[in-house]
C-alpha positions as CSV (number, residue, x, y, z in Angstrom):
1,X,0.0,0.0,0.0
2,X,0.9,3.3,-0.5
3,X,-0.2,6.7,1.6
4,X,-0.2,9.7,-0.3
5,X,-1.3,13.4,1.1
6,X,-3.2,15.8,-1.0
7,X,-4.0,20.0,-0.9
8,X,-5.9,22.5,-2.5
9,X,-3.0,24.8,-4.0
10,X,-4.6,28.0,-6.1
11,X,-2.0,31.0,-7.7
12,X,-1.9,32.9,-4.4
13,X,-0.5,29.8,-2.7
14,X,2.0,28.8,-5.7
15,X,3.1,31.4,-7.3
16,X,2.6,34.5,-4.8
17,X,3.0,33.2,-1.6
18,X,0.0,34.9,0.0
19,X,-1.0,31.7,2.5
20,X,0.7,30.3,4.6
21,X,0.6,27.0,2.9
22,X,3.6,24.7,2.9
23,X,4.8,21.4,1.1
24,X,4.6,19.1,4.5
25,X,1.7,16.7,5.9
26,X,0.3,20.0,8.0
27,X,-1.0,21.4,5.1
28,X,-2.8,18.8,3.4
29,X,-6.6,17.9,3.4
30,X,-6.7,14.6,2.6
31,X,-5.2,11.2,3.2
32,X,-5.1,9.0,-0.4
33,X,-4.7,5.2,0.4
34,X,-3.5,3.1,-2.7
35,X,-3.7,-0.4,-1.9
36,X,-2.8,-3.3,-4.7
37,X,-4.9,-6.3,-4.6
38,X,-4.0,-8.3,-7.1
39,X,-6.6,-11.1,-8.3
40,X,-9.3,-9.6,-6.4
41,X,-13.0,-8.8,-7.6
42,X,-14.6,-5.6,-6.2
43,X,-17.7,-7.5,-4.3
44,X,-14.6,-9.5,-2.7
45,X,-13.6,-6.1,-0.6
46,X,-14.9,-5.4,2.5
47,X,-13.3,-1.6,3.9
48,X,-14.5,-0.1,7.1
49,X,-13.0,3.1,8.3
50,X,-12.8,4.5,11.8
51,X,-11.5,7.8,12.9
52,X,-7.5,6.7,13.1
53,X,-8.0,2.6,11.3
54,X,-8.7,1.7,8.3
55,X,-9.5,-2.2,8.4
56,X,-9.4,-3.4,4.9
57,X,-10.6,-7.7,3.9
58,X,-10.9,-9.6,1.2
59,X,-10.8,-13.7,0.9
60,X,-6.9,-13.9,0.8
61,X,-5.7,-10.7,2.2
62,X,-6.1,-8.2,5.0
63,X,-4.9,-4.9,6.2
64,X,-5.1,-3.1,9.5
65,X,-3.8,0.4,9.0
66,X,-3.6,3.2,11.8
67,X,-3.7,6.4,9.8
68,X,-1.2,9.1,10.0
69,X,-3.9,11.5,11.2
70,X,-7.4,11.3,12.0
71,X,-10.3,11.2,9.2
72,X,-13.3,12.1,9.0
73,X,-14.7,8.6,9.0
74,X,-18.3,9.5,7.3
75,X,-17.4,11.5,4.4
76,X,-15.2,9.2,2.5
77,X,-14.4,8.1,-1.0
78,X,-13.5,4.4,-2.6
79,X,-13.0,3.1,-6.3
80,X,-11.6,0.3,-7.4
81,X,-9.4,0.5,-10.4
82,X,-9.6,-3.3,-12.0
83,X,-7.2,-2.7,-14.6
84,X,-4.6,-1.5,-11.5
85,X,-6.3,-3.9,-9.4
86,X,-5.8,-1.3,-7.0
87,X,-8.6,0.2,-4.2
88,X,-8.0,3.9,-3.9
89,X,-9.5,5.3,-0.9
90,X,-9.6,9.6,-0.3
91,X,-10.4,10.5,3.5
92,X,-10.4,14.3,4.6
93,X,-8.5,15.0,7.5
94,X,-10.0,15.9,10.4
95,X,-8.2,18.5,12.3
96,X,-8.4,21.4,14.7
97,X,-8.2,25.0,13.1
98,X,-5.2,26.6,13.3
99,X,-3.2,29.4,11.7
100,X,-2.8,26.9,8.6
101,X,-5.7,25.2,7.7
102,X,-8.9,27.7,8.3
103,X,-10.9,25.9,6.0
């Protein structure tokens, strides 16, 4: 599997510096979760998602993964990409507001 962090940049972030918006983990919104399954159908996956796990079966494999940060465990997103024969998974990061992230 792979963990991958995402963020909203616009032209005021990248090319005028106007936010305070950095390259690192702080700033991102989201948490991306590539996992490979390889010979797996898409009714074989079961995925449930808690605030700081993501608990991941199917027939021949599992996964219990404690997420970098915690997620907002509702709101969610998962495809399944059969020619990759890889689950993508997109959680929002839930987080306090601070000087940073305002949003």
């Amino acid at each position: 599997y792979q963990i991958l962090f995402k963020q909203c940049v616009g032209t005021e972030d990248a090319f005028f510096g106007m936010s305070r918006k950095d390259p690192s983990t702080a700033c991102c919104e989201d948490v991306v979760i590539k996992i490979k399954l390889p010979e797996t159908k898409y009714s074989d996956i079961t995925l449930d998602i808690q605030d700081k796990v993501l608990d991941l079966r199917t027939p021949k494999k599992k996964l219990l993964l404690h997420l970098p940060y915690d997620v907002d465990s509702k709101n969610g997103k998962a495809r399944f990409l059969a020619e990759e024969e890889t689950l993508e998974v997109t959680l929002r990061v839930s987080r306090m507001f601070d000087f940073i992230n305002f949003v």
